[in-house]
N, C-alpha and C positions, 0 to 999 in steps of 0.2 A: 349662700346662707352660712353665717358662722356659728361652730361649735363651740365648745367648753373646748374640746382641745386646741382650738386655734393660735390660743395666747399660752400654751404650755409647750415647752423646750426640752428634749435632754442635754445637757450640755456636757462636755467631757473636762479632764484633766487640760488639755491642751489649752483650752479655751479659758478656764478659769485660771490658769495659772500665767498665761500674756494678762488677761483684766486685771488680777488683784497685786500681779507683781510688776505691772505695767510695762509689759512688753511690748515690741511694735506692733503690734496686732493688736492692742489694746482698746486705739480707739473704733476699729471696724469691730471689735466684739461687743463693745457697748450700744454701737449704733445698731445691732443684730439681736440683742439682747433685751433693748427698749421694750417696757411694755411686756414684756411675757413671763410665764412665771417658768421658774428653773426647776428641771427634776434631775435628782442623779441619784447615782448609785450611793449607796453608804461608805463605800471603798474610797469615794472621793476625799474625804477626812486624810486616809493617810497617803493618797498620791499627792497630795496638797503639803501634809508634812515632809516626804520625801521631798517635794520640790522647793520648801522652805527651807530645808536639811542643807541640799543640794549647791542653793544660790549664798548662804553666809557661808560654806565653805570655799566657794567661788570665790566672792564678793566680801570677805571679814570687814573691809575700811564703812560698807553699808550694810550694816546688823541690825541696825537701830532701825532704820528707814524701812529694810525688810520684816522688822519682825512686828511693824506697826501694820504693814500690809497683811500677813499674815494674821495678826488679831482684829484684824478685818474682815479677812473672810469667815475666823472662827466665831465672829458676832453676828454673819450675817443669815437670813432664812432664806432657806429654800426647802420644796420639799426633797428628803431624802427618803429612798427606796430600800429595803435588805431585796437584793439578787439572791436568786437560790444555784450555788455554783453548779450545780446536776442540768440546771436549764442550759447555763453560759458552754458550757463545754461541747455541746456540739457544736454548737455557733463558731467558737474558737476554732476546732475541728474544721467547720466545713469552711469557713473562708482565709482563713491561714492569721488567725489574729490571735495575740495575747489571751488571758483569762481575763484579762484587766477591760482590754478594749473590744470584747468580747460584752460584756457586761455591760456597756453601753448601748451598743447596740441590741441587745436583748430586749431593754429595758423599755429602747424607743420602737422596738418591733413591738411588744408584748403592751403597749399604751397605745401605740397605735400613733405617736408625735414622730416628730421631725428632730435629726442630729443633727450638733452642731460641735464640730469639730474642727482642728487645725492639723491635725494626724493623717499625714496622704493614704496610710496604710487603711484605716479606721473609715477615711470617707471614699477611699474604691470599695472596700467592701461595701457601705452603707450602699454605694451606686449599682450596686450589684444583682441586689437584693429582689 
């Protein structure tokens, strides 16, 4: 029998940032993505800037190309969540993760979906769990 949660996702930084900035992991994130709706954290906003920061200083000769990708994802919907960082930190804590990627997996604990991740660190803990 399918839920209401079935078609909803949390998805991380990892993962949006191969799809929107077209990484090789791009097209398996799309084909994994099909069809469901995306939740994240509200923190995703600026690990998406950092990661946009990141690749024009990498990459200056594609600015343009990047920064068209990036106002791609700033057009797009999904829903976003505020984390309450008092929740995220013991999670951090007990599995040895970020507050960032901690926050993640909070979120897709505390909803009760499924993570979707390209972070080895991020998805042994989720397997942990």
């Amino acid at each position: 029998m399918k839920t209401e949660n079935d078609d909803k996702l949390v998805v991380d930084a990892s993962v949006m940032g191969a799809l929107f900035f077209r990484e090789p992991e791009a097209e398996f994130a799309e084909r994994r993505l099909a069809h469901c709706e995306w939740v994240v954290p509200t923190l995703l906003d600026y690990e998406m800037g950092s990661i946009f920061l990141k690749k024009i200083k990498t990459y200056p000769k594609l600015r343009t190309q990047l920064e068209d990708s990036y106002q791609i994802f700033c057009e797009s919907a999904f829903e976003r969540v505020e984390i309450p960082v008092s929740a995220v930190i013991p999670v951090a804590e007990k599995f040895g993760l970020t507050v960032y990627d901690a926050s993640y997996f909070w979120l897709a604990s505390e909803l009760s979906l499924d993570l979707f991740t390209f972070d080895k660190a991020l998805s042994a803990a989720w397997a942990k769990r």
